[in-house]
C-alpha positions in Angstrom: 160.1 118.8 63.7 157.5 121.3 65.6 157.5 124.9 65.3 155.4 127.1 67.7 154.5 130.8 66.5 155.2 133.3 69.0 154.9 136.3 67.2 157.3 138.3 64.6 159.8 136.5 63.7 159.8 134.6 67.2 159.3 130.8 66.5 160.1 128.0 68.9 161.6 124.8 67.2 161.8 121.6 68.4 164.0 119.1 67.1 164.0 115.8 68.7 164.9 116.6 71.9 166.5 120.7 71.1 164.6 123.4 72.1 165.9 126.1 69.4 164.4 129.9 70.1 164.6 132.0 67.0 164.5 136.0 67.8 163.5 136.4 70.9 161.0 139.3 71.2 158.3 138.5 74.3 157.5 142.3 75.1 154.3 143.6 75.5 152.5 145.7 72.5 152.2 149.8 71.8 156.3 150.1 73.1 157.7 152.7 70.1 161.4 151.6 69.2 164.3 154.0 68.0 165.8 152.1 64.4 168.8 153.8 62.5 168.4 157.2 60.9 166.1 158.3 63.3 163.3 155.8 62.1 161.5 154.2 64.8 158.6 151.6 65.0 155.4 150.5 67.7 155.1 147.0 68.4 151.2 146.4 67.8 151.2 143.1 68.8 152.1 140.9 72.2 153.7 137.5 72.1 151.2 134.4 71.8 153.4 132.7 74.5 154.7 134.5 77.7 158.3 133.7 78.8 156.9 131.9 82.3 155.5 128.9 79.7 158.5 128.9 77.1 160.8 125.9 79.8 164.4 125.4 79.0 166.1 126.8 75.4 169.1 124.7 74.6 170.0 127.3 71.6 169.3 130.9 70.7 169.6 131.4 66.9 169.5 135.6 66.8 169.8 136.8 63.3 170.8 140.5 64.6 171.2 141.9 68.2 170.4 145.8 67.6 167.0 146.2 66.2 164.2 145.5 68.8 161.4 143.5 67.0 164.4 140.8 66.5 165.5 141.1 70.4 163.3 142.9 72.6 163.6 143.9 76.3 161.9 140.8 77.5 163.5 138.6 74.8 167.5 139.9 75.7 166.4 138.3 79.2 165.7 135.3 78.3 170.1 135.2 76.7 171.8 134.4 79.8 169.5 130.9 80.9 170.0 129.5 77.4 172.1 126.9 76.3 173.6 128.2 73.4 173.8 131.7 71.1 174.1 131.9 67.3 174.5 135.1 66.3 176.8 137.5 64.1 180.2 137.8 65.0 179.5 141.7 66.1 176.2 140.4 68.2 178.4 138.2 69.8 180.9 140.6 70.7 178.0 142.9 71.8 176.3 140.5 74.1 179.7 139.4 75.6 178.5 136.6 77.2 180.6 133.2 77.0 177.9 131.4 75.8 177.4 133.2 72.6 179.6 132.5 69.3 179.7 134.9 66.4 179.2 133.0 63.2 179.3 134.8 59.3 177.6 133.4 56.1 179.1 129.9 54.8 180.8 129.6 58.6 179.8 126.5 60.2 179.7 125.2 63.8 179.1 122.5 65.4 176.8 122.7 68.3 176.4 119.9 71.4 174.5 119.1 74.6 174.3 116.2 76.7 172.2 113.5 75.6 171.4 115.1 72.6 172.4 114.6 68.7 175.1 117.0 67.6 173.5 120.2 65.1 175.5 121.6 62.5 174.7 125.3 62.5 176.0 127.5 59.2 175.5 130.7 58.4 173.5 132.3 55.7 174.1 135.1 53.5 171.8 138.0 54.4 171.6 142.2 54.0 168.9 144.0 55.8 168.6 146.8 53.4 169.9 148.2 50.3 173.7 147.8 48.7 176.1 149.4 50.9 173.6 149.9 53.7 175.3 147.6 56.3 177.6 150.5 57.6 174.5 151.9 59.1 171.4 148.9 59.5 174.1 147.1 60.9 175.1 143.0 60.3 172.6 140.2 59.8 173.0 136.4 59.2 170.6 133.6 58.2 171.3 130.2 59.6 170.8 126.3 58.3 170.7 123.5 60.6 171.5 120.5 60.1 171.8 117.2 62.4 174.7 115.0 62.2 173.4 112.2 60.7 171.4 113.6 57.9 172.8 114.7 54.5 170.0 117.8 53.8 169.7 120.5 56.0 166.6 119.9 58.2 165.8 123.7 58.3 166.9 127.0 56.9 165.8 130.8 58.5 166.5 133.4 56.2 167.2 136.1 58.9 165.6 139.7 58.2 166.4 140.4 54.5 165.9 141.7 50.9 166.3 139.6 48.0 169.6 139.6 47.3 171.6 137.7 44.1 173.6 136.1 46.8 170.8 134.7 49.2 168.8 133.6 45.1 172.5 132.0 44.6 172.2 130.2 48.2 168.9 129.1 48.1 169.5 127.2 44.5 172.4 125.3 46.2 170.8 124.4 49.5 168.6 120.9 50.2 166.0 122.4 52.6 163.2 120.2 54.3 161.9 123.1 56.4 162.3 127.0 55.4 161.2 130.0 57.7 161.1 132.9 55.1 161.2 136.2 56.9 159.6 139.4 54.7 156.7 142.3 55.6 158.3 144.8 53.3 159.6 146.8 55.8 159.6 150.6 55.2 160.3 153.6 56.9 158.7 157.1 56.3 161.7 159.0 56.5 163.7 157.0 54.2 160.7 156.6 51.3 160.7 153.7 49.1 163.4 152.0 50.4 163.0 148.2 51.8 164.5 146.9 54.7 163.3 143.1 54.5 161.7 140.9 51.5 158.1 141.5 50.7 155.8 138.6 49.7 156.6 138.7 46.0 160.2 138.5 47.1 159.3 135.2 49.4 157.8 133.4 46.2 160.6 133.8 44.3 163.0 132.6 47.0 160.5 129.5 47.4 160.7 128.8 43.9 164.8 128.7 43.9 165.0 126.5 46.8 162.2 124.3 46.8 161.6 123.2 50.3 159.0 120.6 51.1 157.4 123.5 53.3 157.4 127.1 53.7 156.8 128.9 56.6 156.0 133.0 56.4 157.3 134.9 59.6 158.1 138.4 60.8 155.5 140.2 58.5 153.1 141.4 61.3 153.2 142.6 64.7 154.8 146.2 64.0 154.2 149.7 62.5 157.1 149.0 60.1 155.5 146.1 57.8 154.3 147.9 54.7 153.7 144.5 52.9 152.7 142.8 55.9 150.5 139.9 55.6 148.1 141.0 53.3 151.1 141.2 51.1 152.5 137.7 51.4 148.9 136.2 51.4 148.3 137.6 48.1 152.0 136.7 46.2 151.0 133.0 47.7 148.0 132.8 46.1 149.2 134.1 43.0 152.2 132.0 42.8 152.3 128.9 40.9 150.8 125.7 42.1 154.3 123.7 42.2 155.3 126.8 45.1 152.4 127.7 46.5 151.6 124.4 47.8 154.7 124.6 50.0 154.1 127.1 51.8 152.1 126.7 55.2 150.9 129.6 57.6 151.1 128.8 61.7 148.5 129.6 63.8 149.7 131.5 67.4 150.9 129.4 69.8 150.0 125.6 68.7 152.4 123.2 67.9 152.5 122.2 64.5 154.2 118.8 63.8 155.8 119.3 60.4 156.7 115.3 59.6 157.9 114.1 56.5 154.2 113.1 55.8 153.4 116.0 54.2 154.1 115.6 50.5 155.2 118.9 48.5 154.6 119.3 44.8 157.1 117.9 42.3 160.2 119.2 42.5 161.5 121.5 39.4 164.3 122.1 37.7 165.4 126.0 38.8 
C-alpha cells in the first residue's frame, strides 16, 4: 500500500493496481467558504499535487459532499472521470451521477474493475458534530476497505468526526492494517466551544481502541477552522503511550510512502 499526501484530508491510495482518491479538495488557497449556521472558513493552504499530475482514479471514497474543505470546486471536477463514488446515500443522491452509490455505516459493497482484484468497501459509523447535530452539519460516513482475499481490512478512513461511543465501539471490533484518522478540532467562532471533528487527544484514544499497525493523521491543517490543528495532534502523540504512539506515522506532501507489512508496530494490547 502507498499513500500520497495532498493536502487536508486529500490522500491518494494506491492499492496494487487501484488508484483510490479520498476527499477531493485541489483548489487554490485564501478562497473563504460558507459552512452551516452562517460559519464559514479560508482555505490557507494549496494542494501539494495539481489535478494535471493526479492520472486515472478508479474510486472516489468522499466522506461528505457539502462542506468544501472535503470537496472543493476543483475536487467536484475531478467526479465525473472517475471510476467509482463512495459516498453517503444523500451525497449520492446529490451528485446524481450513475457512477456514484450511496453507502450508510455497517453497509457493504462490493466494488470491481477490469483486471483488477475485487474491494470490499463498508461503511463506518461517523457524526460531524455534537448529538443531534446531523439535521443541520449534514450526513457523514467513514469507510473500510478490504480486498477479497484478505481476512483484515487493509485500511480504515474515519471520515470527519468527533469521538463518538459508536465509532470507540467500531474501532474495538475492526482488524485494521492501515488507519487514516481525521481530527484538527474544528471550531467555529459563532458556535463557541463546540467541536466539529476529533482533536488529537481524541485520535490517541481511537488509536489505542483499534490498534492498527500504523496511523496516519490527516485533515488537521490547511484551513481557518482547525483549532487543534497540528500542533494539537503532535503533542497528544508524543504524550501517548509508547505501545500507540509508535503507530502512528506523519506524511510528508506529495511523496509516496510505501507502507509494507515491514514495518513492525508495538505489541498489540488487550483494549
Amino acid at each position: 500500500m502507498q499513500l500520497t499526501r495532498i493536502g487536508g484530508p486529500t490522500i491518494l491510495v494506491e492499492i496494487d493496481d487501484w488508484r483510490i482518491l479520498i476527499d477531493p479538495t485541489f483548489d487554490p488557497p485564501q478562497d473563504r467558504y460558507p459552512f452551516a449556521l452562517g460559519a464559514s472558513s479560508v482555505k490557507t493552504r494549496g494542494p501539494a499535487i495539481d489535478t494535471d499530475t493526479l492520472g486515472h482514479i478508479d474510486l472516489i471514497l468522499l466522506s461528505h459532499d457539502h462542506h468544501a474543505d472535503n470537496l472543493d470546486t476543483a475536487g467536484r471536477a475531478l467526479l465525473p472521470g472517475a471510476g467509482h463514488i463512495l459516498t453517503t446515500r444523500s451525497g449520492a443522491q446529490r451528485l446524481n451521477m450513475p457512477h456514484a452509490e450511496g453507502i450508510s455505516a455497517d453497509q457493504a459493497t462490493l466494488v470491481e474493475a477490469p483486471g483488477k482484484e475485487p474491494l470490499r468497501i463498508t461503511g463506518t459509523p461517523a457524526r460531524h458534530g455534537p448529538p443531534l447535530s446531523t439535521a443541520i452539519v449534514g450526513d457523514v460516513v467513514g469507510f473500510t476497505i478490504r480486498r477479497q482475499s484478505r481476512s483484515r481490512q487493509d485500511l480504515w478512513i474515519t471520515g470527519d468526526t468527533v469521538l463518538t461511543r459508536r465509532l470507540r465501539d467500531a474501532a474495538r471490533r475492526l482488524e485494521v492494517d492501515v488507519a487514516i484518522i481525521n481530527a484538527g478540532g474544528v471550531q467555529f467562532p459563532i458556535t463557541g466551544p463546540i467541536r466539529y471533528t476529533m482533536t488529537g487527544a481524541d485520535a490517541v484514544k481511537l488509536v489505542a481502541d483499534l490498534q492498527p499497525r500504523v496511523a496516519v493523521p490527516a485533515h488537521y491543517d490547511g484551513w481557518s477552522h482547525f483549532r487543534d490543528g497540528e500542533d494539537g495532534m503532535r503533542t497528544a502523540i508524543r504524550e501517548a503511550p509508547a505501545d500507540v504512539r509508535g503507530r502512528f506515522r506523519w506524511l510528508p506532501d506529495a511523496v509516496s510512502i510505501d507502507l509494507n507489512e515491514e514495518t513492525t508496530p508495538p505489541e498489540r494490547t488487550a483494549p
